[in-house]
C-alpha positions in Angstrom: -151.9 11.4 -36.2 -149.3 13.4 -34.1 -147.8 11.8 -31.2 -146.8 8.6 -33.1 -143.3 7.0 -33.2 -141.9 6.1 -36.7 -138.5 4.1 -36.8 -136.4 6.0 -39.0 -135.6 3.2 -41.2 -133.9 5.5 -44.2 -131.0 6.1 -41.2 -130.8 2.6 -40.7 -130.5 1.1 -44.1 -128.4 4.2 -45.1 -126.2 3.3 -42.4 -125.9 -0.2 -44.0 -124.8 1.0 -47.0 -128.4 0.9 -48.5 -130.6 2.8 -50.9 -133.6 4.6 -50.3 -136.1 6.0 -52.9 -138.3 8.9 -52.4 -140.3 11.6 -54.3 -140.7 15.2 -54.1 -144.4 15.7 -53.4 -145.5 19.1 -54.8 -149.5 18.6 -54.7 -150.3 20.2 -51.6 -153.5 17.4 -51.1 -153.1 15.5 -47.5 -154.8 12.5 -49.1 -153.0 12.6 -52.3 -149.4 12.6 -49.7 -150.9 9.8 -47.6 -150.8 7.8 -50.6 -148.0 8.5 -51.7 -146.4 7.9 -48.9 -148.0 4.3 -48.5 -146.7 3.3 -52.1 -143.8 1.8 -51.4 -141.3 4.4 -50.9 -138.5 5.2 -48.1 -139.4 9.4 -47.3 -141.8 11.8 -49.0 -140.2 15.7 -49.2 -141.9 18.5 -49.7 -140.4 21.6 -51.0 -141.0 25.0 -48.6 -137.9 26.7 -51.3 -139.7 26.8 -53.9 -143.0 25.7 -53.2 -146.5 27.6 -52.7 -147.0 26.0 -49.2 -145.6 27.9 -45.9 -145.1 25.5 -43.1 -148.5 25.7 -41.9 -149.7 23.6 -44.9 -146.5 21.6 -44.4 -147.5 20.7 -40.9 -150.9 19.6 -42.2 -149.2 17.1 -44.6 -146.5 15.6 -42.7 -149.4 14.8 -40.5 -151.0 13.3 -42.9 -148.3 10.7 -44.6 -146.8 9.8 -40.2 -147.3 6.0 -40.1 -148.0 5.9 -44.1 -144.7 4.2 -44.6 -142.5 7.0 -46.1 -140.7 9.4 -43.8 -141.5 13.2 -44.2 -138.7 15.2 -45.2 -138.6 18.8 -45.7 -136.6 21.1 -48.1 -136.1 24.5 -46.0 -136.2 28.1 -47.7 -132.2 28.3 -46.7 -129.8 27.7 -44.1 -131.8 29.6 -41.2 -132.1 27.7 -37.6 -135.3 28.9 -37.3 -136.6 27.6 -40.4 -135.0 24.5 -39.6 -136.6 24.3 -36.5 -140.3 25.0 -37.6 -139.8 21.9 -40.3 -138.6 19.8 -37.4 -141.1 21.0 -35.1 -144.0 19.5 -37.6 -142.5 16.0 -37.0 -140.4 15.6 -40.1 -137.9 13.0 -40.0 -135.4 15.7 -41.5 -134.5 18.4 -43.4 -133.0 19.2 -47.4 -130.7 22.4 -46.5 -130.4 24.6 -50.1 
């Protein structure tokens, strides 16, 4: 589902002093994310520090929970540009930096 556009509404209500719930998703199932991510919450992360999945399996599930409701967030390995750009490159709405 790549290619769609997602309003970052976690920014927005953030930015007006807002809350927003989420969950760390460690079950590395696209359709267990995607509902997940349709249950109600504000973003979805999923761990690449210490987490099994390498961001090939990462890109596969951000994929998976775009327009589900929750934004995809990932947690890098550490605070490496290039690992930051591979999360971002997948289409997550932003990054956890250890």
């Amino acid at each position: 589902m790549r290619g769609i556009f997602v309003r970052n509404h976690v920014k927005e209500d953030l930015k007006k002093g807002g809350v927003a719930l989420g969950a760390w998703i460690s079950v590395l199932n696209p359709s267990t994310a995607r509902t997940v991510a349709s249950s109600g919450l504000d973003w979805v992360l999923f761990d690449t520090e210490h987490g099994p999945a390498g961001i090939e399996t990462i890109d596969g599930l951000v994929g998976a929970v775009m327009g589900a409701g929750a934004l995809p967030l990932i947690r890098v390995v550490w605070n490496d540009i290039n690992a930051i750009k591979k999360a971002l490159d997948t289409g997550a709405y932003g990054v956890v930096v250890p």
